[in-house]
C-alpha positions as CSV (number, residue, x, y, z in Angstrom):
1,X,-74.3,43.7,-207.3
2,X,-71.0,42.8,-208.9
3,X,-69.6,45.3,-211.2
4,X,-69.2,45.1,-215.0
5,X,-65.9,43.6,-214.9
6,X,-66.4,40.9,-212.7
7,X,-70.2,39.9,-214.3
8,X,-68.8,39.9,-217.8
9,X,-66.3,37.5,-217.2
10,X,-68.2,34.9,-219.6
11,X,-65.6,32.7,-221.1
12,X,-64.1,29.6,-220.2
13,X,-60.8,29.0,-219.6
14,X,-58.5,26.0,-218.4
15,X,-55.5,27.5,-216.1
16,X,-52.3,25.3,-215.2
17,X,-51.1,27.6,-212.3
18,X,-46.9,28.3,-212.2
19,X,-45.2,26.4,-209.5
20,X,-42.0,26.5,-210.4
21,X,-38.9,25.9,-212.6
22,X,-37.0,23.2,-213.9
23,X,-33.4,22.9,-214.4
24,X,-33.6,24.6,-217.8
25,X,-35.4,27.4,-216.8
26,X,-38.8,26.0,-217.9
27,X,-42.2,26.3,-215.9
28,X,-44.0,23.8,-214.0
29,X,-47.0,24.0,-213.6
30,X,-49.8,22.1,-211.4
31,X,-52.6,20.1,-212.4
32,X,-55.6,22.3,-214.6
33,X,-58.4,24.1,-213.8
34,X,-61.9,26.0,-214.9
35,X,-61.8,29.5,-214.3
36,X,-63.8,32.2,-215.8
37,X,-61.9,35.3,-217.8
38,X,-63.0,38.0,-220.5
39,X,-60.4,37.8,-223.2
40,X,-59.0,40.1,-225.6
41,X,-56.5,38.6,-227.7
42,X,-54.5,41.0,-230.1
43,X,-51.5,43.0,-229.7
44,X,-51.4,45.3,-227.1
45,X,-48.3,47.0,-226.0
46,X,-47.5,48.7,-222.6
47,X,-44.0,50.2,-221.1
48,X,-42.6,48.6,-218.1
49,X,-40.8,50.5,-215.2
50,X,-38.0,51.4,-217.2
51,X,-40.0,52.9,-219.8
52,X,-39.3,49.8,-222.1
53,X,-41.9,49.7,-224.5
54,X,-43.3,45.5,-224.3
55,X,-45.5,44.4,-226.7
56,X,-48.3,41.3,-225.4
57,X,-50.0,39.2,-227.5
58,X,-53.4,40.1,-225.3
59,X,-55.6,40.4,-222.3
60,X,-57.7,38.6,-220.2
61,X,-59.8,40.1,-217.0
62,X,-59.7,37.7,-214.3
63,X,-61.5,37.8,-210.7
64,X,-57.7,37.2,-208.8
65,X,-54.6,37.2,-209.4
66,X,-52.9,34.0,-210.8
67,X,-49.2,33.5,-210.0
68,X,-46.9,35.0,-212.9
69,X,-46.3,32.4,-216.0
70,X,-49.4,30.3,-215.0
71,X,-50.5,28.9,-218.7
72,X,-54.1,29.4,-219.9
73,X,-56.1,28.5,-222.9
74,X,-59.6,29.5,-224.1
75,X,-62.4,26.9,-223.8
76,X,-64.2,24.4,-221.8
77,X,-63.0,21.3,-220.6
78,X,-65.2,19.4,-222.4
79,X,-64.1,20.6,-225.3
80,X,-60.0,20.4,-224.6
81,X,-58.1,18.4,-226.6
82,X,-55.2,16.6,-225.9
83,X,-52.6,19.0,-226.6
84,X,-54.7,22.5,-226.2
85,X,-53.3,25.3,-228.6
86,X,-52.9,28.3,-228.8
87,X,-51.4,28.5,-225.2
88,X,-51.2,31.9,-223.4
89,X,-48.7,32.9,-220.5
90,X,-49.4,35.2,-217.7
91,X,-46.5,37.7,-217.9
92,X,-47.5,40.8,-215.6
93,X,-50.8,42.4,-214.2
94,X,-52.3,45.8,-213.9
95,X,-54.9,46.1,-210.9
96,X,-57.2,48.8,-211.8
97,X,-59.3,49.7,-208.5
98,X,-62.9,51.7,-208.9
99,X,-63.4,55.0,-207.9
100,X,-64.5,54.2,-203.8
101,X,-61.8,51.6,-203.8
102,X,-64.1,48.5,-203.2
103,X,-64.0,46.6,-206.0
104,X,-60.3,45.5,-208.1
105,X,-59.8,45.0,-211.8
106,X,-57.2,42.3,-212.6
107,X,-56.0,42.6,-215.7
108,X,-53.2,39.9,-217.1
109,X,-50.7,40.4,-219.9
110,X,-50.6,37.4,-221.9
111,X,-47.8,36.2,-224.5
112,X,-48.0,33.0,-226.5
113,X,-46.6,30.4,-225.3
114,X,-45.2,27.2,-227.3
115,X,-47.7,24.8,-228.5
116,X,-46.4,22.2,-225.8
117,X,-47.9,22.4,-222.2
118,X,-44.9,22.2,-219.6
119,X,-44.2,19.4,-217.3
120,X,-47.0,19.5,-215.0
121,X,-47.0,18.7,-211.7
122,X,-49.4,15.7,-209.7
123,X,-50.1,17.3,-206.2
């Protein structure tokens, strides 16, 4: 049986996976696709390495890891409309494994990203 983390992840998401930059320093992305996540949007702030403190604009529990500044917005397909908003970006992870080390917690840092999707890629 799957642990509580991976059976609540109940909400629909699309994700447009990072593949790489263009010349102005922009992502590209590839072409969408359904996963399912457990969200918590609201500020949430953490410190990075440094001891920087970096404020996100929320949360979301995945089953993997998706590369870093993949986009992802909150619904169903069905329901997306031509230009999706609010955005998110995928700007770090925390990997939270259980206490006999089977089982991984992936937990990505999300920031808003502009109401625009970026150039997407058709492979």
């Amino acid at each position: 049986m799957p642990g509580p983390e991976q059976t609540e992840l109940n909400q629909d998401a699309i994700l447009w996976r990072y593949s790489s930059k263009d010349d102005y320093n922009r992502p590209i992305v590839s072409q969408y696709e359904e996963v399912e996540v457990r969200f918590k949007l609201g500020q949430v702030q953490s410190t990075d390495a440094k001891g920087s403190v970096i404020s996100y604009d929320g949360s979301a529990v995945t089953e993997e890891t998706y590369p870093i500044d993949s986009i992802l917005w909150v619904g169903e397909l069905k329901d997306m409309p031509d230009a999706p908003t609010p955005l998110y970006q995928i700007k770090s992870y925390r990997e939270t494994p259980d206490l006999k080390g089977r089982e991984t917690k992936y937990t990505a840092m999300l920031m808003r990203y502009t109401d625009t999707l970026p150039t997407i890629t058709s492979n």
